[in-house]
N, C-alpha and C positions, 0 to 999 in steps of 0.2 A: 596644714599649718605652715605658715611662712617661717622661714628662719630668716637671719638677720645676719652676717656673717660681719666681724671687726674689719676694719679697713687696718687696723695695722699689722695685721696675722695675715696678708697676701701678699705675694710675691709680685714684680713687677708685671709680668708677662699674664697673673689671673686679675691684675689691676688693669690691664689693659683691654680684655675681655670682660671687663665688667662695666668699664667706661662705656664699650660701644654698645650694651646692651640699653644702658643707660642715656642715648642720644638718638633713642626712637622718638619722636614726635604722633606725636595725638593727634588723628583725623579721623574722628568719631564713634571708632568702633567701640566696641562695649569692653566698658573694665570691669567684666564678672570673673575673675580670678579660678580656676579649674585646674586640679593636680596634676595636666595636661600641660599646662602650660612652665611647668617646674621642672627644671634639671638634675638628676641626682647628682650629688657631692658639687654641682654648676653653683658658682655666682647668682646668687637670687635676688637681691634688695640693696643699694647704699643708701647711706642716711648721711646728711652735712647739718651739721648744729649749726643756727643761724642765731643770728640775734636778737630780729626783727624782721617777725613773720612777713608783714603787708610789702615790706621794703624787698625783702628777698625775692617773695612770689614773683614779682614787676618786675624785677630785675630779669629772673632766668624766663619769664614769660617774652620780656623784650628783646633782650640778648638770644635768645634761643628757641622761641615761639612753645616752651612747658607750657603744657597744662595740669593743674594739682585737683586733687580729691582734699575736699576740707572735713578734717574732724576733732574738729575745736578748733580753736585760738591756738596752740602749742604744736599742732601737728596737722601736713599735707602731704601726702601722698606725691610722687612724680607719676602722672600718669604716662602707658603706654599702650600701644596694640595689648588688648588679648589682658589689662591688669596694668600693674605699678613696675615702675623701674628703681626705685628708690621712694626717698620725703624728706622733709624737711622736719627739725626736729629743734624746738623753741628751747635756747638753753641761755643767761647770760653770760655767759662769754664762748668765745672759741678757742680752740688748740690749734697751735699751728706744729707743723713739722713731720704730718705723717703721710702716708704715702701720696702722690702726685697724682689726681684724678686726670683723665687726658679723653677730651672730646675729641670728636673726627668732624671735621668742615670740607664740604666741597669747592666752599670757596672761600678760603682763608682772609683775602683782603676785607669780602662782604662784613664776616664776620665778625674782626678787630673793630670793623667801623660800628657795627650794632652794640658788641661791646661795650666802646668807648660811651657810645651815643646813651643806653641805657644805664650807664652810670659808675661801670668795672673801671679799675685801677691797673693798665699794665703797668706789671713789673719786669717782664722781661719783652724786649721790642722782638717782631718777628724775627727766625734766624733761621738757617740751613742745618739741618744734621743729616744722615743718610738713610736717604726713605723720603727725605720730602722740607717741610719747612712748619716752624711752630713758634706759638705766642706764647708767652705765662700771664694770668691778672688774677685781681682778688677780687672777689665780690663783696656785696656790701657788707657784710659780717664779717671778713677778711680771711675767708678760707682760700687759698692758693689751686688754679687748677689753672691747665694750658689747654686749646686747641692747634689741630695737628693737621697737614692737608697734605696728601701726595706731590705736590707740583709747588 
């Protein structure tokens, strides 16, 4: 049985292990989901309420090459190796204010530009902090997340 754990009952450091679980990319393998592949007390699922499902999908599909499992109209699955890393979850409206989801890019410039190009709103311009350098933008439902790159 999946569990679903609150995004705003983690700390930042299992938010941060939960991001990168989160920023596997889809190349074909099978998402048959196996009590194998479950962490105990581990970060298993995020969910972001979007507002609009088609717009969303496109978005984190072009910005970040996601792939979803559809089931229905209100909910998609994030796909991963090996099962889901999260979904997307059909609500009208969003919360803003809780914890900071934080992608990992290898190539930070690439990435603001697919961003920009698929349709995100930065909000904060690239900047330095120690460890490396990071964005902030909103997606189209206006949920707040930054990516982060080494260099």
């Amino acid at each position: 049985m999946r569990q679903r754990i609150a995004l705003t009952s983690m700390s930042a450091p299992l938010m941060l292990i939960a991001v990168l679980l989160c920023t596997c990319t889809y190349h074909g393998e099978s998402t048959d989901m196996t009590e194998s592949s479950h962490i105990h007390h581990g970060i298993d699922y995020i969910e972001f309420a979007v507002t609009d499902m088609a717009e969303s999908k496109r978005f984190y599909e072009a910005a970040f090459d996601w792939k979803f499992n559809d089931y229905g109209p209100t909910y998609a699955g994030i796909q991963k190796p090996g099962g889901e890393a999260g979904g997307l979850r059909l609500e009208s409206e969003v919360s803003t204010g809780g914890p900071l989801v934080v992608l990992y890019s290898t190539d930070l410039d690439m990435t603001l530009t697919r961003v920009r190009e698929a349709g995100g709103k930065i909000v904060k311009e690239t900047f330095d902090f120690p460890g490396g350098r990071r964005f902030h933008f909103e997606d189209p439902s206006g949920n707040e997340l930054a990516v982060y790159s080494e260099k």
